[in-house]
ZAKOL-518022 format. One record per residue (C-alpha): residue number from 1; residue in one letter; x, y, z. Coordinates in steps of 0.5 Angstrom, whole numbers, plus 500, padded with zeros to 3 digits. Example, Ala and Ser with C-alpha at 12.3 -4.5 7.8 and 13.67 -1.06 7.14 Angstrom:
2
<site num="1" residuo="a" px="525" py="491" pz="516"/>
<site num="2" residuo="s" px="527" py="498" pz="514"/>
% end
This chain:
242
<site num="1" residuo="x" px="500" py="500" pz="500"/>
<site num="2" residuo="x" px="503" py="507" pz="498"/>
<site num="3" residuo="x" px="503" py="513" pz="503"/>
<site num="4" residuo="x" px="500" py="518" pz="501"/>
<site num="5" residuo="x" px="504" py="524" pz="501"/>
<site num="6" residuo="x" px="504" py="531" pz="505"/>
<site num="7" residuo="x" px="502" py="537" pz="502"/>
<site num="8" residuo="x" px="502" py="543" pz="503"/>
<site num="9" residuo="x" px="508" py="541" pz="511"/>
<site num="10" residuo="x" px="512" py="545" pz="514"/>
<site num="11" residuo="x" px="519" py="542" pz="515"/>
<site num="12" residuo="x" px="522" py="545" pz="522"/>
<site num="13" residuo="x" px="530" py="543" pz="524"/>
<site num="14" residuo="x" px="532" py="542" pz="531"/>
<site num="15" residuo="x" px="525" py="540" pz="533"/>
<site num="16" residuo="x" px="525" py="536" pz="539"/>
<site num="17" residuo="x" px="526" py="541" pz="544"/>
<site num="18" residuo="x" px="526" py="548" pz="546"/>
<site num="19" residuo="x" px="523" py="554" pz="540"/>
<site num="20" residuo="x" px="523" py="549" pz="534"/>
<site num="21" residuo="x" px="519" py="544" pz="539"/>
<site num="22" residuo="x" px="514" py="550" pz="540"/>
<site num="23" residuo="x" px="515" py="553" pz="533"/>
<site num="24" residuo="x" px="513" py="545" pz="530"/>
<site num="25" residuo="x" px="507" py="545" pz="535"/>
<site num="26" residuo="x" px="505" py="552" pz="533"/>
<site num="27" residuo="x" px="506" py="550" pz="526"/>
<site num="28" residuo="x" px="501" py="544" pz="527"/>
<site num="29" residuo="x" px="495" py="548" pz="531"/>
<site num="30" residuo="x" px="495" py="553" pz="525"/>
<site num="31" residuo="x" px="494" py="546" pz="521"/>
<site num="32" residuo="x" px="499" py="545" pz="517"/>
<site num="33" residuo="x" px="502" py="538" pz="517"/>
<site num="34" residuo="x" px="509" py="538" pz="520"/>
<site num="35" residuo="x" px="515" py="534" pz="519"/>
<site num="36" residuo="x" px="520" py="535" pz="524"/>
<site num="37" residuo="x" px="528" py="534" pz="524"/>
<site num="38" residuo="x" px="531" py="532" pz="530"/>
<site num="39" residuo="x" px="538" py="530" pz="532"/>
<site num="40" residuo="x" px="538" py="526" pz="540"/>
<site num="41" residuo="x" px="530" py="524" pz="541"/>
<site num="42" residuo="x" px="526" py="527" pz="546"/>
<site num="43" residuo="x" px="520" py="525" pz="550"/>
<site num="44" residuo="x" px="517" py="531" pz="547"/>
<site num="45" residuo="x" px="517" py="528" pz="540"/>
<site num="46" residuo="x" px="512" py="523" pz="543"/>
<site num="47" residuo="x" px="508" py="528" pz="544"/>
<site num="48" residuo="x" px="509" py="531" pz="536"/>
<site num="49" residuo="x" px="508" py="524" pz="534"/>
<site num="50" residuo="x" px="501" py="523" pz="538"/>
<site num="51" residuo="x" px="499" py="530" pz="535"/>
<site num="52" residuo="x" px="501" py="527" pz="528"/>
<site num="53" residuo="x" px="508" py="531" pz="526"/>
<site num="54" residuo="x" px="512" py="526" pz="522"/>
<site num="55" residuo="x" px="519" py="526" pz="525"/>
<site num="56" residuo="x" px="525" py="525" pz="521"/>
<site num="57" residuo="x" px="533" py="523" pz="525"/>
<site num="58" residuo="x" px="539" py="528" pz="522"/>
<site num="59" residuo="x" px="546" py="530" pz="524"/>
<site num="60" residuo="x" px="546" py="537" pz="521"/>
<site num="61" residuo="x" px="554" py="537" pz="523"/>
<site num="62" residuo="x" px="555" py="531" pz="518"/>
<site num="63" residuo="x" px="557" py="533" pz="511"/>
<site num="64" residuo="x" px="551" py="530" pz="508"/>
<site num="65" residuo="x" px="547" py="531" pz="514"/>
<site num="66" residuo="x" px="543" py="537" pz="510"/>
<site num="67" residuo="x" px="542" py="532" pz="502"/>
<site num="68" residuo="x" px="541" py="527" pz="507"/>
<site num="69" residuo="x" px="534" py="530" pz="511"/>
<site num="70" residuo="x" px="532" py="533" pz="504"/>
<site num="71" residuo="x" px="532" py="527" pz="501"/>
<site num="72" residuo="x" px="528" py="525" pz="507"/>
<site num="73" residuo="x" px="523" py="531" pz="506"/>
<site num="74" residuo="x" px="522" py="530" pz="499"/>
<site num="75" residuo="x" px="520" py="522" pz="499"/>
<site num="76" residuo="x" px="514" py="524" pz="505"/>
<site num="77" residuo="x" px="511" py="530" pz="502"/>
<site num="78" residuo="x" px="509" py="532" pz="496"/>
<site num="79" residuo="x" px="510" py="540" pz="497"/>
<site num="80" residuo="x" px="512" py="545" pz="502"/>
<site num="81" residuo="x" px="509" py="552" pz="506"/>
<site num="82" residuo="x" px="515" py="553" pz="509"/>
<site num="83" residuo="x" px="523" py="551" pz="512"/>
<site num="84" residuo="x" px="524" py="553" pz="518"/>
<site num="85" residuo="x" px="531" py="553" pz="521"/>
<site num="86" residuo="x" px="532" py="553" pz="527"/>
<site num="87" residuo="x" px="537" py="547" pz="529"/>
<site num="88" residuo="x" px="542" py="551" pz="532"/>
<site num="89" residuo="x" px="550" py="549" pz="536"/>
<site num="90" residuo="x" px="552" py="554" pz="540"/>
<site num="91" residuo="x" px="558" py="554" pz="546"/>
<site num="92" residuo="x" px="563" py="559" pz="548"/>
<site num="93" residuo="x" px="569" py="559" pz="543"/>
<site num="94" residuo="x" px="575" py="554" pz="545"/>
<site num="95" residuo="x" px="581" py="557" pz="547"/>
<site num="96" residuo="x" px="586" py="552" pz="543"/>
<site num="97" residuo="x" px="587" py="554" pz="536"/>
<site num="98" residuo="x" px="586" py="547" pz="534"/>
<site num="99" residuo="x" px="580" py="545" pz="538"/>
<site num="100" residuo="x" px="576" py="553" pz="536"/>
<site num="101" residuo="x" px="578" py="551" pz="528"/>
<site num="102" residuo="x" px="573" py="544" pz="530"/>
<site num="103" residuo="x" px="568" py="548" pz="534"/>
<site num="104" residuo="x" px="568" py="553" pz="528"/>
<site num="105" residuo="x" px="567" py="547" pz="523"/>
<site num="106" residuo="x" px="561" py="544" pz="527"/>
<site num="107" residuo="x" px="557" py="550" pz="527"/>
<site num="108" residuo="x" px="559" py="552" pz="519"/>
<site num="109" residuo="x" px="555" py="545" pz="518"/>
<site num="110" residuo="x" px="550" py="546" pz="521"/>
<site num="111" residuo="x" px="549" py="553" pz="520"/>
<site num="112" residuo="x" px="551" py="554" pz="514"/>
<site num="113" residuo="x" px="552" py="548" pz="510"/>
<site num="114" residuo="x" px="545" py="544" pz="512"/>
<site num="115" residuo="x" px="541" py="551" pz="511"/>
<site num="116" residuo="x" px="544" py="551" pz="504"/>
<site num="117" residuo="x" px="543" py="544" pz="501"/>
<site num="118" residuo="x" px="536" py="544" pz="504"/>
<site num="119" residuo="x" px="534" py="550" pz="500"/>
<site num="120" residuo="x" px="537" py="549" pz="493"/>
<site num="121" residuo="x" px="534" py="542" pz="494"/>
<site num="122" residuo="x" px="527" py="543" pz="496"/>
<site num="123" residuo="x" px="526" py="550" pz="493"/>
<site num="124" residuo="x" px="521" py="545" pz="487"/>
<site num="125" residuo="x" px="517" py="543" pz="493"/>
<site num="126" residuo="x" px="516" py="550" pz="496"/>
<site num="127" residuo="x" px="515" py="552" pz="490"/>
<site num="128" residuo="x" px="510" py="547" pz="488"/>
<site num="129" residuo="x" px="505" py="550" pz="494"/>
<site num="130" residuo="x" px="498" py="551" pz="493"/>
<site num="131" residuo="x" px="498" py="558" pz="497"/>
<site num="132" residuo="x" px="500" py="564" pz="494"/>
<site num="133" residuo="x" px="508" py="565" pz="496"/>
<site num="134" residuo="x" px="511" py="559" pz="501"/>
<site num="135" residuo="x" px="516" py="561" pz="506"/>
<site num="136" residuo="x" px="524" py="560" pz="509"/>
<site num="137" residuo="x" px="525" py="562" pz="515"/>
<site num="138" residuo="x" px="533" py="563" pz="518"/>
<site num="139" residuo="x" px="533" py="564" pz="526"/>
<site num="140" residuo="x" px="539" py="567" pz="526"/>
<site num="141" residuo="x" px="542" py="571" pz="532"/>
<site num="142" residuo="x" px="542" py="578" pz="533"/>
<site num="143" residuo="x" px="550" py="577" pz="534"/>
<site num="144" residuo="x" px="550" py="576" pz="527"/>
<site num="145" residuo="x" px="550" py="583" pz="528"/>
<site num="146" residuo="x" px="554" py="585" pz="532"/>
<site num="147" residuo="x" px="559" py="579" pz="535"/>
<site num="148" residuo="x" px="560" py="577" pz="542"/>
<site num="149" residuo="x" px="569" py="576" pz="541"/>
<site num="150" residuo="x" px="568" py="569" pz="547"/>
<site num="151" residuo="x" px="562" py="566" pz="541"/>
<site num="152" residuo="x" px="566" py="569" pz="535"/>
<site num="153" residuo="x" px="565" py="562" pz="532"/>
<site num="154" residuo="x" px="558" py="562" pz="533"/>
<site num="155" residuo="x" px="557" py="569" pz="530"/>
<site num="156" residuo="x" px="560" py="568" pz="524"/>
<site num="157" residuo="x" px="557" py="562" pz="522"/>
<site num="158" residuo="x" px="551" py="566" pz="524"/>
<site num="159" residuo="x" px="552" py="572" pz="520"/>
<site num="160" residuo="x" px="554" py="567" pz="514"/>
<site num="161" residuo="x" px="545" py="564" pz="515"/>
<site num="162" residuo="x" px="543" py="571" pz="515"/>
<site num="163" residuo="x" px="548" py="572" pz="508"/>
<site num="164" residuo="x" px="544" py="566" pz="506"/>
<site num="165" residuo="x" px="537" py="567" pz="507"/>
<site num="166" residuo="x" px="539" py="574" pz="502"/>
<site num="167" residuo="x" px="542" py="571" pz="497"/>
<site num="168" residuo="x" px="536" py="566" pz="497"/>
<site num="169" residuo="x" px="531" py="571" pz="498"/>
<site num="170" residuo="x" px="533" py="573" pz="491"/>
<site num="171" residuo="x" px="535" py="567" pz="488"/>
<site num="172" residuo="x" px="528" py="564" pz="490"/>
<site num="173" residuo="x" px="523" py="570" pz="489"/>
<site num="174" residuo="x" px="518" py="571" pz="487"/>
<site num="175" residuo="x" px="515" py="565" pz="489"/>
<site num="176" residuo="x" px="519" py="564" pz="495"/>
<site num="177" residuo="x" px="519" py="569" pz="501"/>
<site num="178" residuo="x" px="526" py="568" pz="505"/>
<site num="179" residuo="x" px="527" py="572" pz="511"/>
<site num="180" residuo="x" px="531" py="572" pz="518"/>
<site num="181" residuo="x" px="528" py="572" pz="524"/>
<site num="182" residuo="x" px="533" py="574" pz="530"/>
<site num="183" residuo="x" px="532" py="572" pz="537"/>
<site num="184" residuo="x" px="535" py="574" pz="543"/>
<site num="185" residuo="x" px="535" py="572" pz="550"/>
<site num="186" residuo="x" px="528" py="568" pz="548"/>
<site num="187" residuo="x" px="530" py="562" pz="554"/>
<site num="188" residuo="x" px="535" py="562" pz="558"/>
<site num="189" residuo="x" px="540" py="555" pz="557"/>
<site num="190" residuo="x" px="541" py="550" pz="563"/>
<site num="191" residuo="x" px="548" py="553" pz="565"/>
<site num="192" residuo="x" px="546" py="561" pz="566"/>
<site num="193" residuo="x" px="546" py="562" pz="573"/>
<site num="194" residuo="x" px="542" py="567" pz="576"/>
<site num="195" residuo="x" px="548" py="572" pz="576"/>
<site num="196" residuo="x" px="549" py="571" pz="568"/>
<site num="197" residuo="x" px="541" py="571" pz="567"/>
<site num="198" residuo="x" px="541" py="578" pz="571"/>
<site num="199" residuo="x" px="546" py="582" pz="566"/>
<site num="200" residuo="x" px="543" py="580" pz="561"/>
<site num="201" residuo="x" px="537" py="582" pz="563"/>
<site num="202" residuo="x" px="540" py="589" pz="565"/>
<site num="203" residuo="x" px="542" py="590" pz="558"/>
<site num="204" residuo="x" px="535" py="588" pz="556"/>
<site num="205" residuo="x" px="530" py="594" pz="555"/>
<site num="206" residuo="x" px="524" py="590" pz="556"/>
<site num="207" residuo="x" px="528" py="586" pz="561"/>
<site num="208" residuo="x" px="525" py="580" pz="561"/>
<site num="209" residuo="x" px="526" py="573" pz="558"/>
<site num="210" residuo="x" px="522" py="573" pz="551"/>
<site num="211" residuo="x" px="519" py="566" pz="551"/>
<site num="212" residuo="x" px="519" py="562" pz="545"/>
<site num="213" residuo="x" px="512" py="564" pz="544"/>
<site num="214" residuo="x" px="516" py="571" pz="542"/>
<site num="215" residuo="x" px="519" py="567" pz="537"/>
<site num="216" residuo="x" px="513" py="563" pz="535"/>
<site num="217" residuo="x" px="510" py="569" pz="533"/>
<site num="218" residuo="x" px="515" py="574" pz="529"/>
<site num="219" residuo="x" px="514" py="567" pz="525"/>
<site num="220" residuo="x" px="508" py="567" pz="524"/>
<site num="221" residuo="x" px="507" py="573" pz="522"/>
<site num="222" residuo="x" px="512" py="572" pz="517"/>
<site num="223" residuo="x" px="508" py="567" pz="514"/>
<site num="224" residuo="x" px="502" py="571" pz="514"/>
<site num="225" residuo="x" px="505" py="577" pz="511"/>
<site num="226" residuo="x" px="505" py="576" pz="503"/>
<site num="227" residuo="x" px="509" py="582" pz="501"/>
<site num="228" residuo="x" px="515" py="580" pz="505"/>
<site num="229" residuo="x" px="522" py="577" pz="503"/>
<site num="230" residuo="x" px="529" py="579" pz="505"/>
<site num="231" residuo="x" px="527" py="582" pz="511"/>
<site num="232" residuo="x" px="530" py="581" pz="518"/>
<site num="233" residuo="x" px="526" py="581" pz="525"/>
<site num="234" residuo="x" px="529" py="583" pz="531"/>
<site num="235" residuo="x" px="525" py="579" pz="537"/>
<site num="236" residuo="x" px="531" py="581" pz="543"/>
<site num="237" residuo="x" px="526" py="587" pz="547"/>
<site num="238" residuo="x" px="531" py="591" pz="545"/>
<site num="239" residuo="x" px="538" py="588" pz="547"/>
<site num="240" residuo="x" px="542" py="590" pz="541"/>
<site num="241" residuo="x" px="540" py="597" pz="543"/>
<site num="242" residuo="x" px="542" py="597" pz="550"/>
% end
């Protein structure tokens, strides 16, 4: 028996937890059919699972990791509405040269290369889409903007993700919209203490932590908005301001 395939899905990496786990449920509640990438199982895909999100293994680290999940997508669906990337590594750049060149690969991988195969080789099925316009949507950092020297590895790789959603704005348009959403203290990690947590909130106009609703919402409105490509959307309560 052949499996019918989906229409119309919203392809979100780095799913199983945190912003891509709420951005794929978000996805789903606006009744899209979901396909959800993840590297490490979570007891949250379960829950996708049981809602009906079709969830896909990948390291985007690895150099195939991108082909390899694209080559995935395009034998469950049939067209796309949107790519999100949100799969993401972050870390404190390395002191040795040698170990902060290895960081710097991983997070080319899974920033950059991963990003860049997935859209060349999914373009056709987002351009198959049934609505007006489909989307890709790169979650960047505002740190692509202006760089903190201990994460330069990271902010790099970060700033490349946003060159390229430019790039693919042009290249795609005008049936697919392609804008950058940049996040900045949305959730705070495991290893922030209360110390780190309060500085960072100090240089917060807002002074809060967002949410990963934040996030949800800034990608939502982008899907929304037909007459938008190539734009980049700060949701950081005004941090890289203060």
């Amino acid at each position: 028996m052949t499996t019918a395939l989906l229409q119309d899905a919203v392809l979100v990496t780095g799913a199983g937890r945190r912003v891509g786990l709420h951005l794929a449920e978000r996805m789903m509640a606006l009744g899209h059919p979901v396909i959800a990438h993840y590297r490490t199982p979570t007891e949250d895909l379960e829950r996708l699972r049981a809602a009906g999100a079709l969830c896909l293994p990948g390291d985007l680290a690895d150099p195939d990791g991108g082909p390899r999940l694209a080559e995935a997508v395009r034998g469950a669906a049939g067209s796309l509405r949107a790519v999100i990337h949100n799969a993401s590594a972050f870390a404190v750049t390395a002191t040795d040269t040698v170990d902060a060149l290895r960081q710097l690969d991983l997070f080319h991988a899974v920033h950059v290369r991963a990003p860049f195969a997935l859209n060349r080789d999914l373009a056709p099925l987002l351009g198959a889409c049934s609505a007006r316009r489909a989307d890709i949507v790169h979650i960047t950092d505002i740190y692509a903007d202006n760089p903190n020297p201990v994460f330069d590895a990271y902010c790099a790789s970060k700033a490349a993700l946003q060159n390229l959603a430019l790039s693919f704005a042009k290249r795609l348009a005008p049936k697919v919209k392609v804008n950058v959403v940049q996040p900045g203290p949305i959730l705070f990690k495991e290893w922030h203490g209360p110390e780190a947590r309060a500085r960072v909130l100090s240089e917060t106009l807002l002074g809060e932590e967002g949410g990963v609703e934040a996030i949800g919402m800034a990608v939502e409105a982008i899907l929304h908005n037909h007459y938008q490509t190539g734009a980049i959307v700060a949701v950081d309560g005004g941090r890289r301001l203060a």
